[in-house]
C-alpha positions in Angstrom: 0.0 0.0 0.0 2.7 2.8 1.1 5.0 2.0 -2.1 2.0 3.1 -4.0 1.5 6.4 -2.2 2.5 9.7 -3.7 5.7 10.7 -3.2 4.5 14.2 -1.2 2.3 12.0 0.7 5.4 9.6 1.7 7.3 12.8 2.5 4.5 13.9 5.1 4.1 10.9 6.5 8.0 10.4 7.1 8.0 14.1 8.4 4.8 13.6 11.0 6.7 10.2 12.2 10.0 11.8 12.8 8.6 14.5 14.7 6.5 12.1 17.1 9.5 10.0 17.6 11.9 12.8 18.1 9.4 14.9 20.6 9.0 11.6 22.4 12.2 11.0 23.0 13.7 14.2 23.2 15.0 14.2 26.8 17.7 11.5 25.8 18.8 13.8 23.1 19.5 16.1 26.5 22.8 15.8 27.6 23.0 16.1 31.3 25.4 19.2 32.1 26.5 18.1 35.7 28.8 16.0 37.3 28.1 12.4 37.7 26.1 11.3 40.7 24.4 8.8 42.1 21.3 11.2 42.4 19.2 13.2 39.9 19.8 16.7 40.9 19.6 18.5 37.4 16.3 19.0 35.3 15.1 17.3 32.3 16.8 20.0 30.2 20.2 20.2 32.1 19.4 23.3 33.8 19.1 22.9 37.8 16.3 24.4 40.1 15.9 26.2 43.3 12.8 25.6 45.4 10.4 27.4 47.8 7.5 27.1 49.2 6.9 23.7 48.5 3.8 21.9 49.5 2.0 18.5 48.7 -1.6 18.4 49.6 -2.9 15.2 48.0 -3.7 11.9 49.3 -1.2 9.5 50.8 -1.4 5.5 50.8 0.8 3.1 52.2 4.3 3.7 51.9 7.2 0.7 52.5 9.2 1.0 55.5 11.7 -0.3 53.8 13.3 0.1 50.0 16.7 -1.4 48.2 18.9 0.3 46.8 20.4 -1.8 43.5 23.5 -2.4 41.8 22.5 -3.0 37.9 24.3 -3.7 34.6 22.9 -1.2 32.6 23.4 -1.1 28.7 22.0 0.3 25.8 21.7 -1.8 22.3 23.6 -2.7 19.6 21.7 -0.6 16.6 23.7 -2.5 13.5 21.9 -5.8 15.0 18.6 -4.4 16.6 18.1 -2.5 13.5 18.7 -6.1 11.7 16.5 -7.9 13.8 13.7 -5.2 13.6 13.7 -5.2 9.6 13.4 -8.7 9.8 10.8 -8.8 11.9 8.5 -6.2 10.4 9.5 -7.2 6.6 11.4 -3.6 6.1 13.9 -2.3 3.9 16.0 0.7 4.4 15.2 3.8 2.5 18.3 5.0 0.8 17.0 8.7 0.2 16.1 9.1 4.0 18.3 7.9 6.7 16.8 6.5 9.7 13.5 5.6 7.7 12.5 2.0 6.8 9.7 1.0 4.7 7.3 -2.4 4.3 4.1 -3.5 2.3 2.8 -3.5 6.4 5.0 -1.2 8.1 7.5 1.9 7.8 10.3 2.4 11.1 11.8 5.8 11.7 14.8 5.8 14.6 16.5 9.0 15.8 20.3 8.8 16.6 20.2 9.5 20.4 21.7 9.0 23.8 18.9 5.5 23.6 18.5 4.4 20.5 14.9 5.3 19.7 12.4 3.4 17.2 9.3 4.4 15.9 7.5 1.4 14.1 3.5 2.4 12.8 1.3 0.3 10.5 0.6 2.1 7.4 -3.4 1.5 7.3 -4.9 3.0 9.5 -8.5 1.0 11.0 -11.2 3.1 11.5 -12.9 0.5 13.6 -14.1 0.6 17.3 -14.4 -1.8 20.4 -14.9 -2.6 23.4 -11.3 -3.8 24.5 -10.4 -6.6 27.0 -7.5 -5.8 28.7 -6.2 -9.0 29.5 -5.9 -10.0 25.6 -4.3 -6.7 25.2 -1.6 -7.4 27.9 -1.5 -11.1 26.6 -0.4 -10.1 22.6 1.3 -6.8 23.8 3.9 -8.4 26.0 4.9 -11.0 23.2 5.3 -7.9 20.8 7.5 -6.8 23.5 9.1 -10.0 23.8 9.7 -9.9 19.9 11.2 -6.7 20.1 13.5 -7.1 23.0 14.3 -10.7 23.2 13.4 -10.5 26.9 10.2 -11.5 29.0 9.3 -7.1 30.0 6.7 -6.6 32.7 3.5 -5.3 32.2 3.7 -1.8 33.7 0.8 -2.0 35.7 0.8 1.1 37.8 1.0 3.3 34.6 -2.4 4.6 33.0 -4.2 2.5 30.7 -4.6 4.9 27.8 -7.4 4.4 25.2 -7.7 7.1 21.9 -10.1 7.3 19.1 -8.5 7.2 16.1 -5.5 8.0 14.8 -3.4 10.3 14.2 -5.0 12.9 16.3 -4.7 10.1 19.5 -7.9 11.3 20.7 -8.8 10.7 24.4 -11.9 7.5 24.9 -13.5 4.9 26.4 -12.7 1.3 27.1 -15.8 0.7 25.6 -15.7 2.6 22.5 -12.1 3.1 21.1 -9.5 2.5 18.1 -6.3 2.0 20.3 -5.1 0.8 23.3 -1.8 2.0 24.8 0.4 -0.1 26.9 3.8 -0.2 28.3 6.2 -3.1 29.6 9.3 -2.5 31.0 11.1 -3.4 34.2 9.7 -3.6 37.7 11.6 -4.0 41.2 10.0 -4.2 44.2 6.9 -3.8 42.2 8.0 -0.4 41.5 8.9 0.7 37.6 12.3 0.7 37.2 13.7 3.7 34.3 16.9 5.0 33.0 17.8 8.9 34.8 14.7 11.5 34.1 13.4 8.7 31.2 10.0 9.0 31.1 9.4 5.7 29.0 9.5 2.2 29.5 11.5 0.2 26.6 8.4 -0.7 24.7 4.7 1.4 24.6 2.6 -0.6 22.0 -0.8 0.2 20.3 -3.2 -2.0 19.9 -6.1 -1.4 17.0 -9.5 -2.7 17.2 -8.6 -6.3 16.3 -5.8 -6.4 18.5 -2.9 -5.7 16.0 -0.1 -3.9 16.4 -0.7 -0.5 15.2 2.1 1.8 16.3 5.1 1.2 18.1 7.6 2.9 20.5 11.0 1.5 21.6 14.0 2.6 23.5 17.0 0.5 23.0 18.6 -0.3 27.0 18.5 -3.1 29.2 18.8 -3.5 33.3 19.8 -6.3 35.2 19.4 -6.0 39.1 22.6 -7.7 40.5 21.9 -7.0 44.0 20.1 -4.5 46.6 21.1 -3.5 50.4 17.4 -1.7 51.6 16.9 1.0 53.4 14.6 2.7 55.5 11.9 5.3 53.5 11.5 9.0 54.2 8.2 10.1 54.8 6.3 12.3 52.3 6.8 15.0 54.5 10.6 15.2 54.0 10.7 14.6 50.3 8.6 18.1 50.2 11.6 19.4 52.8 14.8 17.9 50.6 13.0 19.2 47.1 13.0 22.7 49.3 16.6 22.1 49.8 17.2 21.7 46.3 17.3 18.1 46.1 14.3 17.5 43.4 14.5 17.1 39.2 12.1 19.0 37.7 11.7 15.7 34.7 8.1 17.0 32.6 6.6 20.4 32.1 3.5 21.4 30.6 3.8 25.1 29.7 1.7 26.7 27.4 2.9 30.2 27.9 4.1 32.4 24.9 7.5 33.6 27.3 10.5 31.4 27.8 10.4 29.6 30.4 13.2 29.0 33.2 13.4 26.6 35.7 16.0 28.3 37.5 13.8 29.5 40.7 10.3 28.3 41.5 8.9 30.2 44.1 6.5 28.0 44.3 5.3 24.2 44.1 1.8 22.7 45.3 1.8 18.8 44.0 -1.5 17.0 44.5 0.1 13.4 43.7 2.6 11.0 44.2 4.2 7.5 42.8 7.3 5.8 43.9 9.8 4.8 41.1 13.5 3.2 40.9 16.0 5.5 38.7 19.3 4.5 37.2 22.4 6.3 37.0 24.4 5.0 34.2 27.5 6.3 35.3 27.4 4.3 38.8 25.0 1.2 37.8 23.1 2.1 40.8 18.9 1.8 40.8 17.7 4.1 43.5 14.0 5.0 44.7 12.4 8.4 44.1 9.2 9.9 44.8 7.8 11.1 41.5 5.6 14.3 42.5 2.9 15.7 40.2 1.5 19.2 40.5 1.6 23.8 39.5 4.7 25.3 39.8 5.1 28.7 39.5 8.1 30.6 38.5 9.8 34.0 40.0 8.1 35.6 36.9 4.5 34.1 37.9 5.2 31.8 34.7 2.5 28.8 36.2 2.9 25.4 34.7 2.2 21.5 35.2 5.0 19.5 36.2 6.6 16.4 37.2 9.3 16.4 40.2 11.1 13.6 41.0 13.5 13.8 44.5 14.9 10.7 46.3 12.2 8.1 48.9 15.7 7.4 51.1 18.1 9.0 52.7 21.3 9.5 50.4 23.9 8.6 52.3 23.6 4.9 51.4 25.9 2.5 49.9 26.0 -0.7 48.0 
């Protein structure tokens, strides 16, 4: 079907992919400006952030006493032999006028040369159908496409949002029981907590599901973890995760600013979150998996710029070892 498409509609299409994949994984194209450490002090962009008035004033469930600290082997992919396997896999070809752009009678794959390798793979037809979708088939075919695509058993990430759009491309919000796609994500859990590189936001694989349950779109980032070991320690309170982000101890990881002014993050004078989640973070540069509140909420700037964000700031003490 897409080798029969005009050539400006090919070009749009290989445009509109690009961007997605590139906006999607544009914190890994980010390279983090300070020194290495064991924990995330500077912001998705680089930059780092001073804090006041910080406050959280949502609900708050049950909390460990108790969480490990790991030592991981963490990697990312070989791209000569992942982008092998993936052409293989999909039926693809590479495009010798566009680099990083296969193509398929099925599918087309974009990738963007990054800090992860990043791969966008998307069905060229597009079903306009609807249904009611069962979750537990979706889970069951999604995590062998994950399987396929890593060559490892991935987790269903079941504390993320189950996401459900009309159709696409405008990725419309709707309702389990009347939608074109189903988003899910599978990645890597310890201690039943989601386990991510740094300030990524993604698991390795978020897969779409259309109508009949095939693979419509998906997105991959090319690493791998491997917990080793853990030593656990004892879990602050909520209370003093709001006091260290106040000592300038939180990573300012998502914004949602709509403002027509740039925006810095260099004071926030001040932060009201109204959720939480507990996640593990790796450092590359020491191997190490550590736990860290992940705060959601309205900062506002010392220029009264107000914006959504996501703050993420350590669920131990740091002076910890392996």
């Amino acid at each position: 079907m897409f080798k029969n498409w005009p050539s400006w509609l090919k070009l749009m299409v290989v445009l509109s992919a690009s961007a997605l994949v590139v906006a999607y994984f544009f914190r890994l194209m980010t390279p983090n400006q300070s020194p290495p450490s064991t924990i995330i002090s500077s912001n998705f962009d680089g930059s780092e952030t001073t804090f006041s008035n910080v406050q959280y004033v949502g609900t708050i469930g049950t909390i460990p006493e108790k969480l490990g600290v790991a030592a991981v082997n963490y990697s990312t992919i070989d791209t000569t032999e992942k982008e092998r396997q993936l052409s293989e896999l999909f039926n693809l070809q590479p495009n010798p006028e566009v680099e990083g752009y296969w193509v398929g009678n099925e599918y087309f794959m974009t990738s963007t040369d990054t800090v992860i390798p990043a791969y966008l793979i998307t069905n060229n037809e597009v079903l306009i159908e609807e249904t009611e979708f069962s979750l537990q088939r979706a889970v069951e075919i999604g995590s062998a496409y994950a399987e396929q695509i890593t060559g490892q058993k991935l987790d269903f990430i079941t504390n993320s949002e189950i996401y459900y759009y009309a159709n696409a491309p405008e990725f419309m919000p709707a309702s389990q029981t009347s939608a074109h796609l189903i988003e899910l994500q599978f990645g890597y859990i310890l201690n039943n907590y989601s386990l991510l590189p740094e300030i990524e936001q993604a698991p390795p694989v978020t897969i779409y599901l259309d109508a009949n349950y095939k693979l419509s779109r998906l997105l991959y980032a090319g690493y791998q973890i491997e917990v080793i070991s853990q030593n656990m320690q004892k879990t602050i309170p909520i209370s003093q995760a709001i006091e260290n982000i106040e000592r300038d101890r939180g990573a300012i990881i998502t914004r949602n600013y709509e403002g027509f002014t740039p925006l810095s993050l260099r004071k926030i004078e001040s932060a009201v979150f109204n959720n939480y989640f507990i996640e593990y973070r790796v450092d590359p540069t020491t191997n190490t998996a550590v736990p860290y509140y992940r705060f959601t909420g309205e900062l506002t700037t010392d220029e009264e710029q107000v914006f959504d964000a996501e703050v993420i700031t350590p669920a131990i003490q740091t002076d910890f070892g392996i």
